[in-house]
C-alpha positions in Angstrom: -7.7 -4.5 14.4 -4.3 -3.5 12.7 -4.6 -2.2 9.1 -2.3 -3.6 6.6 -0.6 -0.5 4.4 1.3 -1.1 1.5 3.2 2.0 -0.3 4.0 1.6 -3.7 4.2 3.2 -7.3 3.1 2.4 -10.4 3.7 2.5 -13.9 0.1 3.2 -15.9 0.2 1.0 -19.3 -3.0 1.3 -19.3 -4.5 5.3 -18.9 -7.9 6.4 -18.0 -10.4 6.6 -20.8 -9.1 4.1 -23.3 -9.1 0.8 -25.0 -7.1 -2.7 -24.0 -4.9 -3.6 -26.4 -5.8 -7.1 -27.6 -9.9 -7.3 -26.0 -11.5 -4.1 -27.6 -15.0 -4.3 -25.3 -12.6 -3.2 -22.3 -12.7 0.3 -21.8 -10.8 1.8 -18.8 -12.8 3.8 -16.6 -9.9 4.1 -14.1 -5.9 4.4 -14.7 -4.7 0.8 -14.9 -1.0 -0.6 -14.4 1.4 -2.1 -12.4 4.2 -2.3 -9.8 7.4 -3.0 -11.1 9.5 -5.7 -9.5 6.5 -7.1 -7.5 5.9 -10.6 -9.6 2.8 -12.6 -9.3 2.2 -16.1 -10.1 2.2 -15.4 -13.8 5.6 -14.1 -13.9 3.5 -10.6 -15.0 4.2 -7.6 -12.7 1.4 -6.9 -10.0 -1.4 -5.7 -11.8 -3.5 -2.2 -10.1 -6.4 0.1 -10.1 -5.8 3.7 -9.8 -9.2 5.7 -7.9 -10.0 8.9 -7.6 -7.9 10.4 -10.4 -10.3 11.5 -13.1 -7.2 12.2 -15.7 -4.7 9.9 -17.5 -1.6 9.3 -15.7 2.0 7.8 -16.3 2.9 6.6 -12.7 1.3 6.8 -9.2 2.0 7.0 -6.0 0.3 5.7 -3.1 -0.7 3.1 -0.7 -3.1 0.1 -1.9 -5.9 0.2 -0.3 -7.7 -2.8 -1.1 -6.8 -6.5 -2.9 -9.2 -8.0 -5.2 -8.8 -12.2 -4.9 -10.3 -13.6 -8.1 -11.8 -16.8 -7.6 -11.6 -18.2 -11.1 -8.0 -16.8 -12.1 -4.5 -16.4 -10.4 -4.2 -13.3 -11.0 -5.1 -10.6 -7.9 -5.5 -6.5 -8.3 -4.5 -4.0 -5.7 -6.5 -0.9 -5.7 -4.8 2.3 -5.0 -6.0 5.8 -3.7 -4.5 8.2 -1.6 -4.8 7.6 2.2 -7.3 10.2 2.9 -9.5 9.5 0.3 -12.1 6.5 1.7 -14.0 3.8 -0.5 -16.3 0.9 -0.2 -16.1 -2.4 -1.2 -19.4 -1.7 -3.1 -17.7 1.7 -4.7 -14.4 -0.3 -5.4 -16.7 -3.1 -7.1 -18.9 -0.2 -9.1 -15.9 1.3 -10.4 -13.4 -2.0 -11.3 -16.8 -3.6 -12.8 -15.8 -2.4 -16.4 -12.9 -5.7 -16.3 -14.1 -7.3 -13.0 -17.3 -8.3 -14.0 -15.6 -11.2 -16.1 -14.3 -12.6 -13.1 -15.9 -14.1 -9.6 -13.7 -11.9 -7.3 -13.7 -10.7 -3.2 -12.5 -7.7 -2.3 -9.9 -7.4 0.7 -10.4 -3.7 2.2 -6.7 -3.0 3.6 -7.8 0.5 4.9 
């Protein structure tokens, strides 16, 4: 079967190791942002997980490697990573866990 890969880069609003703005309990384990110009149902920009960098970044890079559908929102995440880094659905669960444990999600693995 054909893999899907997207290539895109995004702005971090959200770096590694802090707080969200407005829900203080969420603490960002991974860089969090989005991708400019790609507009969800929302009218927000599309929202996405950075893995694999272990320091705060400003934009990245890369192709998305997975989608997580929520069930019980209308909101989806990409994940990204770089190609040659591999991840489970179960690592990619582990490590979104800090903000997806609010929500009943599936994970899409595009790589």
């Amino acid at each position: 079967m054909m893999k899907k890969t997207i290539h895109v880069k995004a702005v971090i609003d959200r770096p590694l190791w802090t707080y969200h703005p407005k829900h203080k309990n969420i603490f960002y384990t991974l860089n969090y942002g989005y991708v400019e110009w790609v507009m969800w149902w929302d009218w927000e920009e599309q929202d996405v997980y950075i893995m694999w960098v272990d320091k705060p970044l400003e934009t990245f890079e890369w192709d998305v490697i997975a989608i997580i559908h929520r069930n019980d929102d209308v909101e989806e995440k990409w994940v990204m990573a770089p190609e040659w880094m591999k991840f489970t659905e179960e690592e990619i669960r582990k490590q979104t866990a800090f903000q997806e444990q609010f929500f009943d999600s599936e994970i899409e693995m595009l790589s």
